[in-house]
N, C-alpha and C positions, 0 to 999 in steps of 0.2 A: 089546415091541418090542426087536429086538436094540439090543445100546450102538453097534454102530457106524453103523446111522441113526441113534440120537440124539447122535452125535458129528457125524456129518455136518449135520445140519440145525441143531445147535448154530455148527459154523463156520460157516453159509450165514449165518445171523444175524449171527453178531459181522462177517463181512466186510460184511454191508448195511448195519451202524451203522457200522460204523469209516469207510464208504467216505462218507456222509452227513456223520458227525462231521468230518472230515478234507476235505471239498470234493472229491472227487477228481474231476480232470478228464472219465473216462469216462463221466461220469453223464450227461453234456448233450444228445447224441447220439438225435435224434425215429426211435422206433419207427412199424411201423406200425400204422395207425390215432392220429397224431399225441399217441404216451405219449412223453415222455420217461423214457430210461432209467433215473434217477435215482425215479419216481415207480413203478415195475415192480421195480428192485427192492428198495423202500420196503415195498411188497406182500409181495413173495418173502422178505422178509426177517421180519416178521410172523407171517405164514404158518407158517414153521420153527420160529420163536422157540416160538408156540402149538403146534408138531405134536412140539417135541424137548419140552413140560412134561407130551405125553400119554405118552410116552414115560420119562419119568422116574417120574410118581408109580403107585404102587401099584395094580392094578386093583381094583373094587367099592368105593373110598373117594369121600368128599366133595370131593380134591385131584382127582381125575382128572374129578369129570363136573366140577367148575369148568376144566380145564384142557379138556375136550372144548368147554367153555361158552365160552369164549376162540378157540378156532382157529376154533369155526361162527363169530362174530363178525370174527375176522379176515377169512373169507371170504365173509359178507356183508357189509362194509365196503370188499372190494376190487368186488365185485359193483356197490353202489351208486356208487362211488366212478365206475366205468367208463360207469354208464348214467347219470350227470346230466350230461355233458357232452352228448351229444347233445340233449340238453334243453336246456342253456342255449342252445346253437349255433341251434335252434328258434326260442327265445324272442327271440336278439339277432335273429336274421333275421325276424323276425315283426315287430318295431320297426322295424328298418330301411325295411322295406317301408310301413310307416305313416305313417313322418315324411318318404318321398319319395311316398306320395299325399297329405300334407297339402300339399305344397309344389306339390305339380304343379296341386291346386285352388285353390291362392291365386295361384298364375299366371295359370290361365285367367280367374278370379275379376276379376282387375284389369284 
């Protein structure tokens, strides 16, 4: 991989920690599909951090498929990370609707 994508995906990292470390205001601000930006680029920042160590080590060594073994993990943890929400969203609506038919039987009930 040339050095200067693993310079660049090296800055993309240190800016997503620094920006996390440091609070910084632009993080707040809801993407769509209800991410905040702050957790996008928590993702994006991961993501680089693991693509700039495939980048660094050595091809055919035990560093690189660990570091290959790392970015698949970053990006099935942003994968997961995306689809349990719709799952919870499910399940809290799935409640809701339960505890207002218990209440609407114990209306009629009385």
């Amino acid at each position: 991989m040339p050095r200067t994508i693993v310079t660049l995906l090296l800055a993309v990292a240190a800016v997503a920690l620094l920006s996390l470390v440091f609070g910084a205001s632009y993080l707040e601000p809801i993407l769509p599909g209800d991410i905040p930006l702050g957790d996008a680029l928590t993702a994006i920042g991961l993501c680089a951090a693991a693509g700039s160590a495939i980048g660094l080590s050595a091809r055919r060594t035990a560093l690189r498929l660990v570091s290959v073994v790392s970015l698949v993990g970053a990006v099935a943890w942003l994968v997961f990370s995306v689809s349990i929400v719709p799952t919870v969203l499910c399940t809290l609506t799935w409640a809701l609707v339960a505890t207002l038919l218990a209440k609407y039987r114990r209306a009629g009930a009385a």
